[in-house]
C-alpha positions, 0 to 999 in steps of 0.5 A: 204491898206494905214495907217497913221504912228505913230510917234515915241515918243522919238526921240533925236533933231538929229533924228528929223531933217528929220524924217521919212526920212533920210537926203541925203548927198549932192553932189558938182554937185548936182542942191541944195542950201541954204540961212540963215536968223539969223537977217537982211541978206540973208547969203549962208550956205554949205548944208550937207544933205536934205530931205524933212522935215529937212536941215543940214548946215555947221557951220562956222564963221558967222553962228554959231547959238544957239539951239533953236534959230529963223531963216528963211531959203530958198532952191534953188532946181533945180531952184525953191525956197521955203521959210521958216519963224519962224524956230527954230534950231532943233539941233547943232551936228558933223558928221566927225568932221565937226560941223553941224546945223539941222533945221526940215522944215516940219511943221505937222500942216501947213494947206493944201487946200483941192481938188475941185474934188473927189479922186478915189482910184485906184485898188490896184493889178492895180496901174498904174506906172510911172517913173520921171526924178530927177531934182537935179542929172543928169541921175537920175531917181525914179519910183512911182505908182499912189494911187489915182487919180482926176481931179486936180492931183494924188497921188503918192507913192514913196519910202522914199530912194528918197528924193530930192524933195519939196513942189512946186517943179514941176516934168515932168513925164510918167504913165503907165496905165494897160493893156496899156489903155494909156502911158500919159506924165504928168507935175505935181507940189508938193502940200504936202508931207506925209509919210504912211505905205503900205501892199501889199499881195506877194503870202501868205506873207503880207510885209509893207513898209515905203513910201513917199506920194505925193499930186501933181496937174496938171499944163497942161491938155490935154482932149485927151492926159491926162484926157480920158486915166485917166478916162478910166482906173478909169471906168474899175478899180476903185471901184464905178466909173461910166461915169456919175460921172466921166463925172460930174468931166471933164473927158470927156468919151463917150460911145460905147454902148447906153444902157448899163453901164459896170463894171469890178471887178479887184479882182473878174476878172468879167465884168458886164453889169448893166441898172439902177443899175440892173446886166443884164449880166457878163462873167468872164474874164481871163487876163493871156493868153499871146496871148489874153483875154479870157472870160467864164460863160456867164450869160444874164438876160432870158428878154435881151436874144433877145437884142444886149446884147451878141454883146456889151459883145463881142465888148468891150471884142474885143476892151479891147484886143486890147488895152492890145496889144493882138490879140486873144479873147477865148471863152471858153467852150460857151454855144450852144445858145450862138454859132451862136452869137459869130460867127456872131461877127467873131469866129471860132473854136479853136484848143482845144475842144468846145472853140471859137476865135476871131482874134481881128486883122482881124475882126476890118478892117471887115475880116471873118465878114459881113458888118452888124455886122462890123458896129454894133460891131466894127466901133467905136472900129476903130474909137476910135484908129484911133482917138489915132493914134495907128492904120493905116489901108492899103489902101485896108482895108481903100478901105473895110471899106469906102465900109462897110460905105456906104452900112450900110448907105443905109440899114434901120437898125432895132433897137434892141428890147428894150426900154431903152436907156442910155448912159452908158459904159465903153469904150470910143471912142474918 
């Protein structure tokens, strides 16, 4: 949950400077500096601290202003400039007997364009993560997580003891997308900067932290590289997310099934198989195995039993493994007219009793299955990391899928029985 802070009341002109934030010392090396305007000329001052929001320059024989009087101010900050007109000197003290004058930057009413596209809210126990490089200070590095996300840009939530940055400024960074959907590199530019306080659930205790927001924009799109990883992890995470609307929005997803829209519930950790709005199907999924996913409590609407329905529950719950960098997908205590299903896609029997696996490993290059049902379930599931170039199957697997191809070519397959079709899904294949 995000809440707006409230503002503090009483603050003293000191305190006003850079609050919410503290300013930040300046260092000599750092890549940061600072013109006054007072009447005609540009005039370089000596900055003594920064933050978002506020300056503290060093007052000297030609600077040496009056409270409350107008100035116009420019930042240099790792080579990008912002400029500032009508400011007004928020404050004249001394710091180490050094007289300094603070001048608030941060104007709460300016007006901000708004997005052309919707922003989705990312699953809060599912933040995708992501670390930027800091362009004021060599070496220096601040993580963020990513609240929300759009086709135009992100969200992000950094915290307030990072505060070398501006509106404008434009940042290279790298976001890590859960269950290793995608490790997108990303160029961003600041749009705004706001501040808010964060509940997050540790266990049975709720902690609230004080944190910065940034609305930032992309100025590079990839469509395979950066907008398809992205919507992938919104159709799996974000709540009312659906390829339509996410298509609808640039993203550009296709669908592995053709009939049916998957959804995954991260709080309730269940994967749902709707048609036209309606639940169809669910299992329930755990993600804490180390060696693999595992799924259980199948439920099949009796109408659908017939259909391919199992087989699609089954081929996304294999590529999800897959991309989490797993190997093993358990079927756990599955029922007995589900048994004869799940080994047609590959399953054995496990070491405990009544369970199932499947080596999601061996059964994507066709190992332990027959053609018939490689193609049906996994030939896209290949076809989708060969397209990200995250898998290079050797020459004889390449020799056994070449052969499943062909032979799946020349059989007339029957199409299951079912009437509808549409193009829904939440794996994508490129």
């Amino acid at each position: 949950m995000v809440k707006k802070i409230v503002p503090l009341t009483t603050l003293t002109p000191q305190e006003l400077i850079h609050h919410p934030f503290y300013g930040e010392r300046i260092k000599r090396r750092d890549d940061i500096s600072v013109s006054i305007k007072t009447t005609s000329k540009w005039m370089p001052v000596e900055l003594w601290r920064y933050s978002p929001f506020g300056i503290e320059v060093v007052s000297n024989v030609n600077f040496n202003p009056k409270q409350g009087e107008n100035i116009s101010v420019k930042i240099n900050l790792a080579g990008y400039e912002t400029k500032f007109d009508n400011l007004t000197i928020t404050s004249l003290h001394k710091e180490d007997d050094v007289g300094l004058v603070g001048i608030r930057t941060h104007i709460q009413d300016k007006e901000v364009k708004q997005p052309t596209h919707k922003w989705w809210a990312c699953a809060e126990e599912f933040l995708p993560k992501g670390v930027v490089q800091n362009p004021v200070r060599e070496r220096e590095y601040f993580g963020f997580k990513v609240k929300d996300i759009s086709i135009d840009g992100l969200k992000l939530i950094i915290s307030m003891r990072d505060r070398l940055f501006c509106v404008g400024q434009k940042l290279e960074a790298r976001i890590t997308l859960p269950y290793n959907i995608g490790f997108p590199s990303v160029r961003l530019q600041i749009e705004r900067i706001s501040f808010a306080t964060i509940e997050e659930k540790k266990g049975d205790y709720t902690t609230n932290e004080d944190c910065t927001i940034l609305d930032t924009r992309f100025t590079k799109k990839d469509p395979m590289f950066l907008l398809k990883p992205l919507g992938e992890y919104l159709l799996n995470f974000s709540e009312g997310a659906t390829l339509e609307k996410l298509n609808n929005d640039g993203f550009g997803l296709k669908p592995l099934s053709k009939w049916l829209d998957f959804e995954f519930d991260p709080q309730a950790k269940k994967l749902t198989a709707k048609v036209d709005g309606k639940v169809v199907g669910s299992v329930d999924v755990c993600l804490e195995k180390r060696d693999g996913l595992a799924f259980s409590n199948m439920y099949i609407d009796d109408d659908l039993e017939k259909t391919d329905i199992v087989y699609q529950f089954v081929a996304h719950l294999v590529l999800l493994t897959l991309k989490a960098e797993r190997r093993y997908l358990h079927i756990l205590s599955p029922w007995s007219k589900f048994i004869d299903t799940f080994e047609k896609c590959g399953a054995k029997k496990a070491e405990r009793k009544n369970d199932l696996l499947i080596d999601a490993n061996s059964v994507i290059f066709g190992k332990g299955i027959t053609p018939k049902y490689w193609d049906l379930l996994y030939s896209n599931a290949l076809s989708y990391f060969e397209a990200l170039a995250e898998t290079y199957p050797r020459p004889s697997e390449r020799f056994k899928m070449e052969f499943y191809e062909v032979i799946n070519s020349l059989r007339i397959k029957k199409q299951p029985p079912i009437v509808i079709k549409r193009q829904l899904q939440p794996l994508v294949k490129q």
